[in-house]
N, CA, C and O atoms as a printed pandas DataFrame, in Angstrom:
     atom_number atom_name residue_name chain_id  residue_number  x_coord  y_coord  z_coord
0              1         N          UNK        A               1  -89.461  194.091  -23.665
1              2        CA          UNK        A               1  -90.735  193.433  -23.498
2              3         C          UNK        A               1  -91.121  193.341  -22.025
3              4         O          UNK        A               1  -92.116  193.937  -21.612
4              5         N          UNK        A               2  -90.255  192.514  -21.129
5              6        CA          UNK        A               2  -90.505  192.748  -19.831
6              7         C          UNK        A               2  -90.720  194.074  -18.936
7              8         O          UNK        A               2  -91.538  194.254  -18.033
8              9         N          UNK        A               3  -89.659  195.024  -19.499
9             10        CA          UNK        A               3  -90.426  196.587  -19.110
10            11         C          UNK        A               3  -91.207  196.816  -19.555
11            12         O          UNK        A               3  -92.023  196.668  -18.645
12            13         N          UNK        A               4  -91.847  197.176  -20.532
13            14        CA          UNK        A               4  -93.270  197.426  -21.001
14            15         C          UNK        A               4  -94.431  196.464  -20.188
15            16         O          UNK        A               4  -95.636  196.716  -20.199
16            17         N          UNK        A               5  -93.962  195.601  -19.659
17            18        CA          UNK        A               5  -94.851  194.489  -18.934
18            19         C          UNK        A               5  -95.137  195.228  -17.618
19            20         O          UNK        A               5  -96.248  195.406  -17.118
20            21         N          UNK        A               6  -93.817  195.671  -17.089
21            22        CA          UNK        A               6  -93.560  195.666  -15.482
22            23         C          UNK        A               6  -94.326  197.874  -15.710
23            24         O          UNK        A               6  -95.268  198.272  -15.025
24            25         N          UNK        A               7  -93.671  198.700  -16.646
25            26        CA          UNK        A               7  -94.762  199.787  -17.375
26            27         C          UNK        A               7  -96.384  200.014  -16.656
27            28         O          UNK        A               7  -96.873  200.815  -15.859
28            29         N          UNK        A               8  -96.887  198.795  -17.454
29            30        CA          UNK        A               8  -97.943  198.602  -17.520
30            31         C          UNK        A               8  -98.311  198.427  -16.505
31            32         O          UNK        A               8  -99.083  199.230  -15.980
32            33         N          UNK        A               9  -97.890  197.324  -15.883
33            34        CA          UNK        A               9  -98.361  196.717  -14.558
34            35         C          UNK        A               9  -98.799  198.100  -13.437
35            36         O          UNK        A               9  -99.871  198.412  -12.917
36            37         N          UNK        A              10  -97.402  198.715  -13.375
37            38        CA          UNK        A              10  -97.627  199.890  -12.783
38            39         C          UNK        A              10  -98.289  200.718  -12.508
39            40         O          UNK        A              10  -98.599  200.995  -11.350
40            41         N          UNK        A              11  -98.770  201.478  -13.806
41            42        CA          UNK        A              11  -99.697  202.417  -14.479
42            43         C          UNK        A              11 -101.294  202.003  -13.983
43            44         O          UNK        A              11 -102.101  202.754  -13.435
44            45         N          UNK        A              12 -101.493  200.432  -14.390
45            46        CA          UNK        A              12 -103.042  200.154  -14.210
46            47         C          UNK        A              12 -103.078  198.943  -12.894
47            48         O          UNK        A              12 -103.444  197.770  -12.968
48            49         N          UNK        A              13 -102.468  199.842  -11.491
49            50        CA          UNK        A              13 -102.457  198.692  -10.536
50            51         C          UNK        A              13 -103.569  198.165   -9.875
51            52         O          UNK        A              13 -103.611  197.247   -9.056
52            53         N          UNK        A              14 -104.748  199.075  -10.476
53            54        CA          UNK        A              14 -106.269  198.328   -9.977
54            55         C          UNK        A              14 -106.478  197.563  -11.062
55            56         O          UNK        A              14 -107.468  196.905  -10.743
56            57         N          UNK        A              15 -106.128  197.206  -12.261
57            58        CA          UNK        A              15 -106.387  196.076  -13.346
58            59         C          UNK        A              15 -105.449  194.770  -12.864
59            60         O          UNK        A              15 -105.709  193.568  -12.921
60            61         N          UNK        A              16 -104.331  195.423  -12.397
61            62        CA          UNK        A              16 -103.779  193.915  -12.038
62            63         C          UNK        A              16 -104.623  193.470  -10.903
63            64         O          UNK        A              16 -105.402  192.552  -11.162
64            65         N          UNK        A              17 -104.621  193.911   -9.776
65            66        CA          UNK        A              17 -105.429  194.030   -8.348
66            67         C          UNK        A              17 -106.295  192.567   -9.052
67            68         O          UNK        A              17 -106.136  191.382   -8.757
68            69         N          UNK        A              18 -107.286  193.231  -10.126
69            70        CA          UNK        A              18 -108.551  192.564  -10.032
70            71         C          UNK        A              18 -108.379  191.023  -10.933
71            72         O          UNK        A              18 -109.030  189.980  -10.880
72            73         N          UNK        A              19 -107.634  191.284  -11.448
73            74        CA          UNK        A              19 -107.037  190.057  -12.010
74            75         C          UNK        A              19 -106.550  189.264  -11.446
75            76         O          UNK        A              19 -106.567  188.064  -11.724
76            77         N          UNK        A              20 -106.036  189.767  -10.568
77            78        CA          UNK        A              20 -104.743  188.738   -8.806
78            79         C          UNK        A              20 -106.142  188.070   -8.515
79            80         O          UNK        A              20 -106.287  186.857   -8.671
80            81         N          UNK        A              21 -107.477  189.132   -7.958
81            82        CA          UNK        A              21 -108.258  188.546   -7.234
82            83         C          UNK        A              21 -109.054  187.715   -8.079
83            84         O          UNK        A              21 -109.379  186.646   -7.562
84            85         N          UNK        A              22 -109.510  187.953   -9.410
85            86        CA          UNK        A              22 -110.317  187.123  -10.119
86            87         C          UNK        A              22 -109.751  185.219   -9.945
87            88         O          UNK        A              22 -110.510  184.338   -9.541
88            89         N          UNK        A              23 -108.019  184.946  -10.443
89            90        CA          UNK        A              23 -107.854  184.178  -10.596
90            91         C          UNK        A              23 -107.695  183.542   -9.464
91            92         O          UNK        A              23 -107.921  182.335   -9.548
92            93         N          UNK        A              24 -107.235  184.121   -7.930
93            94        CA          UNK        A              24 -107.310  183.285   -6.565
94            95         C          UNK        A              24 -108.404  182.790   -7.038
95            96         O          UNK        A              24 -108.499  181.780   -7.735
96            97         N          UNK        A              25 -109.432  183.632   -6.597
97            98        CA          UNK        A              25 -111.012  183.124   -6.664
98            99         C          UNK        A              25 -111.645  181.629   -7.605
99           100         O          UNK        A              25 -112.400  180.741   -7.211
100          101         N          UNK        A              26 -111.084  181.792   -8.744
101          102        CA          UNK        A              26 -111.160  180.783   -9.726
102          103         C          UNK        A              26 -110.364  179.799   -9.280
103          104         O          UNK        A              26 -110.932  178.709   -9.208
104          105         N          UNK        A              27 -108.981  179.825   -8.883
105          106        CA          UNK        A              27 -108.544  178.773   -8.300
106          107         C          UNK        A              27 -109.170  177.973   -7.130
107          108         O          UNK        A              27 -109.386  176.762   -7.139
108          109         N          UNK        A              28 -109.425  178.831   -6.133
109          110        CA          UNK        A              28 -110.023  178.259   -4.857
110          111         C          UNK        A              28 -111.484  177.687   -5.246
111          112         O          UNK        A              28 -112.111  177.021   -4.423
112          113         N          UNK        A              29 -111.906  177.917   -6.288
113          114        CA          UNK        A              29 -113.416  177.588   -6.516
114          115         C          UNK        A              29 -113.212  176.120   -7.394
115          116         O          UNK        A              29 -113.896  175.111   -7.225
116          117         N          UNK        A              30 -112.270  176.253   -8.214
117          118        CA          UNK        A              30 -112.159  174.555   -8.938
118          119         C          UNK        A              30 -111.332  173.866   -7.746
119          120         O          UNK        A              30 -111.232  172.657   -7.954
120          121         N          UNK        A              31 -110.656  174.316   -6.451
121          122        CA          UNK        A              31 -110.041  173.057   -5.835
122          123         C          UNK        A              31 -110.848  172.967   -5.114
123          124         O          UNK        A              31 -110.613  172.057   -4.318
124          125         N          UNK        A              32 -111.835  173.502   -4.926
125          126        CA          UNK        A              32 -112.911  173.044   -3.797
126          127         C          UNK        A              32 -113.966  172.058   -5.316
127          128         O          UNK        A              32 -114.430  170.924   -5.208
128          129         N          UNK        A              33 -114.018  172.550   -5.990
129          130        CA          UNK        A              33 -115.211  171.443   -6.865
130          131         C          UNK        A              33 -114.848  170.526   -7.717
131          132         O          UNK        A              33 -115.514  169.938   -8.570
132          133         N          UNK        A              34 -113.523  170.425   -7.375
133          134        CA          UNK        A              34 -112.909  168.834   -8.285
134          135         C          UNK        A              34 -113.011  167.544   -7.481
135          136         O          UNK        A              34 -112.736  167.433   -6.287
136          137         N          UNK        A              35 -113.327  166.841   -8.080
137          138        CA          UNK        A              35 -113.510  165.140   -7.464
138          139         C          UNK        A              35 -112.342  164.545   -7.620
139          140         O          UNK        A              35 -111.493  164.361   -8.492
140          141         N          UNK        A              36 -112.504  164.358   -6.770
141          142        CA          UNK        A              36 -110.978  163.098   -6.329
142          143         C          UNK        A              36 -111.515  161.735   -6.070
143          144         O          UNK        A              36 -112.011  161.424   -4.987
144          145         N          UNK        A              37 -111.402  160.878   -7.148
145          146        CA          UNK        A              37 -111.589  159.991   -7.034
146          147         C          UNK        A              37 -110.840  158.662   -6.852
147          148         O          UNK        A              37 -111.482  157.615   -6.771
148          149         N          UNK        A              38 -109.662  158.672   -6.793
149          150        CA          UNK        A              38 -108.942  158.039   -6.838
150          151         C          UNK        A              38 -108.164  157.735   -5.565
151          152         O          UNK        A              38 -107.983  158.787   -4.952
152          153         N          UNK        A              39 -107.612  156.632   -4.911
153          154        CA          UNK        A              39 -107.135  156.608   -3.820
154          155         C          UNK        A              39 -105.642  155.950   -4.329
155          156         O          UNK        A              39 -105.597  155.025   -5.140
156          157         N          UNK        A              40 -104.400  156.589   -3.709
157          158        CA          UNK        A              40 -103.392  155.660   -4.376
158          159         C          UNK        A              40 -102.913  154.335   -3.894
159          160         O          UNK        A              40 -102.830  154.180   -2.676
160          161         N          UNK        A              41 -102.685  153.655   -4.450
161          162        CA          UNK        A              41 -102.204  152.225   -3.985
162          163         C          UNK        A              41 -100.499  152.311   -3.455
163          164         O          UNK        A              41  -99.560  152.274   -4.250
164          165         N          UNK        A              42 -100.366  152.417   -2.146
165          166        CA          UNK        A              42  -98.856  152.832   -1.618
166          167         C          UNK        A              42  -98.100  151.394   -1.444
167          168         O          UNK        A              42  -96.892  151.355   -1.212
168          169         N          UNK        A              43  -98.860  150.269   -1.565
169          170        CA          UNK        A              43  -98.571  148.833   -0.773
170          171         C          UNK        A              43  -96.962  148.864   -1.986
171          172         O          UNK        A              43  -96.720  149.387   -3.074
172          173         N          UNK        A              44  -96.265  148.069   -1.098
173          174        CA          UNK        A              44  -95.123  147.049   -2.202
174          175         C          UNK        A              44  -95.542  146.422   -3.226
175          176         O          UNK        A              44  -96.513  145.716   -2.953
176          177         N          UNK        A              45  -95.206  146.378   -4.338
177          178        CA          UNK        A              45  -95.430  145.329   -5.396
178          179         C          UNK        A              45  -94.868  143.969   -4.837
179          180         O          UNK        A              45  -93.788  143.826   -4.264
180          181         N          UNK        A              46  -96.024  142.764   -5.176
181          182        CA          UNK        A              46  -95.861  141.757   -5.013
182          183         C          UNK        A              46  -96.114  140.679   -6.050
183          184         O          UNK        A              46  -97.249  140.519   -6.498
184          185         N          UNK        A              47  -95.179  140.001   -6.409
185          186        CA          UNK        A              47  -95.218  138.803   -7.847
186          187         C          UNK        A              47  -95.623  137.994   -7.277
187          188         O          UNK        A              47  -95.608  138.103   -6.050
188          189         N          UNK        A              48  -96.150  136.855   -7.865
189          190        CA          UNK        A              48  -96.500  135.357   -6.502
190          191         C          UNK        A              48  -95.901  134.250   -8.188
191          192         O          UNK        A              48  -96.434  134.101   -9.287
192          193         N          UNK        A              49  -95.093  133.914   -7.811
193          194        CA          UNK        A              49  -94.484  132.653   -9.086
194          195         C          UNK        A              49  -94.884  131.265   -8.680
195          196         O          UNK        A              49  -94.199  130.693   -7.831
196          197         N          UNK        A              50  -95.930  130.667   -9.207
197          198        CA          UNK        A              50  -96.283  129.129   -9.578
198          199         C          UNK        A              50  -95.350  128.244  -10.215
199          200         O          UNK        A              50  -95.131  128.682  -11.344
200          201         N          UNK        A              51  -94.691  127.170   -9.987
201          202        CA          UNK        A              51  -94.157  126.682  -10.895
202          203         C          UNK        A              51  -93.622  125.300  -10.511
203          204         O          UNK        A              51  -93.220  125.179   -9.354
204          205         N          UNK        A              52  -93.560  124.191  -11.365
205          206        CA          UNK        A              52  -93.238  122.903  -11.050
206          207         C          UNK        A              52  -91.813  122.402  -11.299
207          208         O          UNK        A              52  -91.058  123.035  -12.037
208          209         N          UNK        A              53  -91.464  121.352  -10.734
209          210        CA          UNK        A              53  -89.980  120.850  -10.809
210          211         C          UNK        A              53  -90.230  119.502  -10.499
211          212         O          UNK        A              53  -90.896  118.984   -9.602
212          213         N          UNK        A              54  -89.461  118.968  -11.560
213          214        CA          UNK        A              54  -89.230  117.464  -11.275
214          215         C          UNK        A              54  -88.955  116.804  -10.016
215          216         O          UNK        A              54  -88.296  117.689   -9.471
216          217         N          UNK        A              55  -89.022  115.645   -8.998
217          218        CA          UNK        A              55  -89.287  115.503   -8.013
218          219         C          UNK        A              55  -89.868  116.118   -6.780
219          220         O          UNK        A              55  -89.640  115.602   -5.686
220          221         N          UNK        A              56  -90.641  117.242   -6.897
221          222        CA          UNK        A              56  -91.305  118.071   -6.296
222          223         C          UNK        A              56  -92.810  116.843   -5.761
223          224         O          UNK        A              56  -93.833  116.527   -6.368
224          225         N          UNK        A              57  -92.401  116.539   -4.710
225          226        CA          UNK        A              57  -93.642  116.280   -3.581
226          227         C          UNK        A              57  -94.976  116.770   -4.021
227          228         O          UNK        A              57  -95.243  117.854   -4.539
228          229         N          UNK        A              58  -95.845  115.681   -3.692
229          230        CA          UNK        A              58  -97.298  116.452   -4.225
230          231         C          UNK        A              58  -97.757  116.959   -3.029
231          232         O          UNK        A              58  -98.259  118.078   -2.926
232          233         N          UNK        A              59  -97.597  116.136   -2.068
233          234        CA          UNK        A              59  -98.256  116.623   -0.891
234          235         C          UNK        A              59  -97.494  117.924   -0.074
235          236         O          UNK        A              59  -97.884  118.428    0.980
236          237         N          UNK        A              60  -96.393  118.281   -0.808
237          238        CA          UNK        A              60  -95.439  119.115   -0.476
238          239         C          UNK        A              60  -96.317  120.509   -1.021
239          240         O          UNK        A              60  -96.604  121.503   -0.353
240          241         N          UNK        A              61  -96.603  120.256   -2.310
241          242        CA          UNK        A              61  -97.247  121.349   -3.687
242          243         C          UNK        A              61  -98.512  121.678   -3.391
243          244         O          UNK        A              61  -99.039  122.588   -4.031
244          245         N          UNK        A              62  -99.293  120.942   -2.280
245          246        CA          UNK        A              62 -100.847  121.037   -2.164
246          247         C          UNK        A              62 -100.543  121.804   -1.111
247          248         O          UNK        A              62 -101.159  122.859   -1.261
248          249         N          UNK        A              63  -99.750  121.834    0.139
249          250        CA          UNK        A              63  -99.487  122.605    1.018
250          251         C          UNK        A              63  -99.102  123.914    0.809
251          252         O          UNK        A              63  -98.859  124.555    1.832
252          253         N          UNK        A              64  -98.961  124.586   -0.463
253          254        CA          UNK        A              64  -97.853  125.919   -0.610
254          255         C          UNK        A              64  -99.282  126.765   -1.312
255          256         O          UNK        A              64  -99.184  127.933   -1.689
């Protein structure tokens, strides 16, 4: 199968040629016209935990 591939290839090297060039072309034409919309978020994850405890200061709890 792969010889008959690599055969071929050979035989019609202006069909591959134009095929190499068709699909650059198509490639370079959708990475230039795709939107990028998205920006990634690189920061650290950060939790923030609320939470009460028995003798816990109020004026301690209004400060935090």
């Amino acid at each position: 199968m792969i010889g008959a591939i690599i055969r071929w290839s050979i035989n019609n090297r202006f069909l591959v040629l134009v095929a190499t060039c068709f699909l650059t072309l198509a490639g370079l034409y959708s990475v230039k016209n795709t939107p990028v919309d998205a920006i990634p978020d690189l920061s650290d994850v950060q939790v923030i935990i609320k939470t009460s405890y028995p003798g816990k200061h109020l004026k301690w709890s209004k400060t935090r």
